[in-house]
N, C-alpha and C positions, 0 to 999 in steps of 0.2 A: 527167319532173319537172324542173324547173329549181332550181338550189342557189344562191339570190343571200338574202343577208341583207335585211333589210327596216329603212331608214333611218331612226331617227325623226325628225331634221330633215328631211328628204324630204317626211315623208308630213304633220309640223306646217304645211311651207309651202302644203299643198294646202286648206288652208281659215282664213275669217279669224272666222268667231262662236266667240260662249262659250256655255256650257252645252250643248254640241249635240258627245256623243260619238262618235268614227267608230272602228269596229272595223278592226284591222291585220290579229289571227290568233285564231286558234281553237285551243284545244288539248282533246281529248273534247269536252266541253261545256260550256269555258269561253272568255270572247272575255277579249283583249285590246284596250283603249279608250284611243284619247290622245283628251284634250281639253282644251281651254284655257276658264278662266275667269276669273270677274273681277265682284267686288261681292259680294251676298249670295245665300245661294239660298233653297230653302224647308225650315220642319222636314218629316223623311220617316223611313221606315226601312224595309227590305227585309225582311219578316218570316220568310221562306224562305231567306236568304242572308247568309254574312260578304260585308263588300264591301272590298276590295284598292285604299287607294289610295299612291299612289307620287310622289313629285314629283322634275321630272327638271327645273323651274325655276319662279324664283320662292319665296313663302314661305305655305301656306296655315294656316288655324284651322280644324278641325270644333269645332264647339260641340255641348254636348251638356245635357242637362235641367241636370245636375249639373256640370258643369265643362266642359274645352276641352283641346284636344290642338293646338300649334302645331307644324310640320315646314316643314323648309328643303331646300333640294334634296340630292336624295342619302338621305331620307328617307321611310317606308313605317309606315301604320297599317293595321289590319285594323280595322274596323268590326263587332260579333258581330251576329249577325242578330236583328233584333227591337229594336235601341238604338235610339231617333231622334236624330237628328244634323242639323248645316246646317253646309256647309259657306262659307266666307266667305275673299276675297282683297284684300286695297287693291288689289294691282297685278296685273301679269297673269299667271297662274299658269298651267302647263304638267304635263300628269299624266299616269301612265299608270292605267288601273282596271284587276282583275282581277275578273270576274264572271260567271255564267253566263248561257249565252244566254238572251236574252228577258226580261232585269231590266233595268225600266224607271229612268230617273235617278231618276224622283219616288218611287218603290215606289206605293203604293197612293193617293196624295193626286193626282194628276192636276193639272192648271188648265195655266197658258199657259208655263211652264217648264218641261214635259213633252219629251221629245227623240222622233223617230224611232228605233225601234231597228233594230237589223241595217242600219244605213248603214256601208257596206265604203269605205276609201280606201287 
């Protein structure tokens, strides 16, 4: 077993799209997700799952039916399972996700803003 911490500017530098999460690590049967975005995304929600998001730069909004949560770096919102949400950035926003394997970015709404999942960097 090798003991090296795992970068996250390292591993930011290794890819340049948005909305396309890449898993770092795994803890049971949760991944850890940086990903960078930028613009709007689509309404969705995880109906199985809170989703963990964290911002490590930049300043994001989730928007939600009924109101909005705005976080700046250094800041973490839990998402409960079943809310729909969109998340939305003017600029380019820098995240970590906590979530369990195999939850998809869209949850159940699908279309062209969909990510691969289980992409490791």
């Amino acid at each position: 077993m090798r003991y090296e911490p795992i970068n996250l500017e390292q591993k930011f530098g290794l890819f340049d799209e948005h909305w396309a999460p890449k898993v770092i690590a795994e803890m049971n049967d949760y991944q850890f997700k940086i990903v960078k975005i930028q613009g709007d995304f689509i309404w969705h929600d995880h109906r199985d799952t809170d989703e963990t998001f964290i911002v490590l730069e930049g300043n994001l909004r989730i928007d939600f039916r009924d109101g909005h949560v705005n976080l700046g770096k250094g800041e973490m919102y839990v998402v409960p399972k079943g809310v729909e949400h969109k998340p939305y950035a003017e600029h380019e926003v820098r995240m970590l996700l906590i979530e369990p394997r195999g939850v998809l970015n869209t949850g159940d709404e699908g279309g062209e803003r969909t990510a691969r999942n289980d992409v490791w960097i």
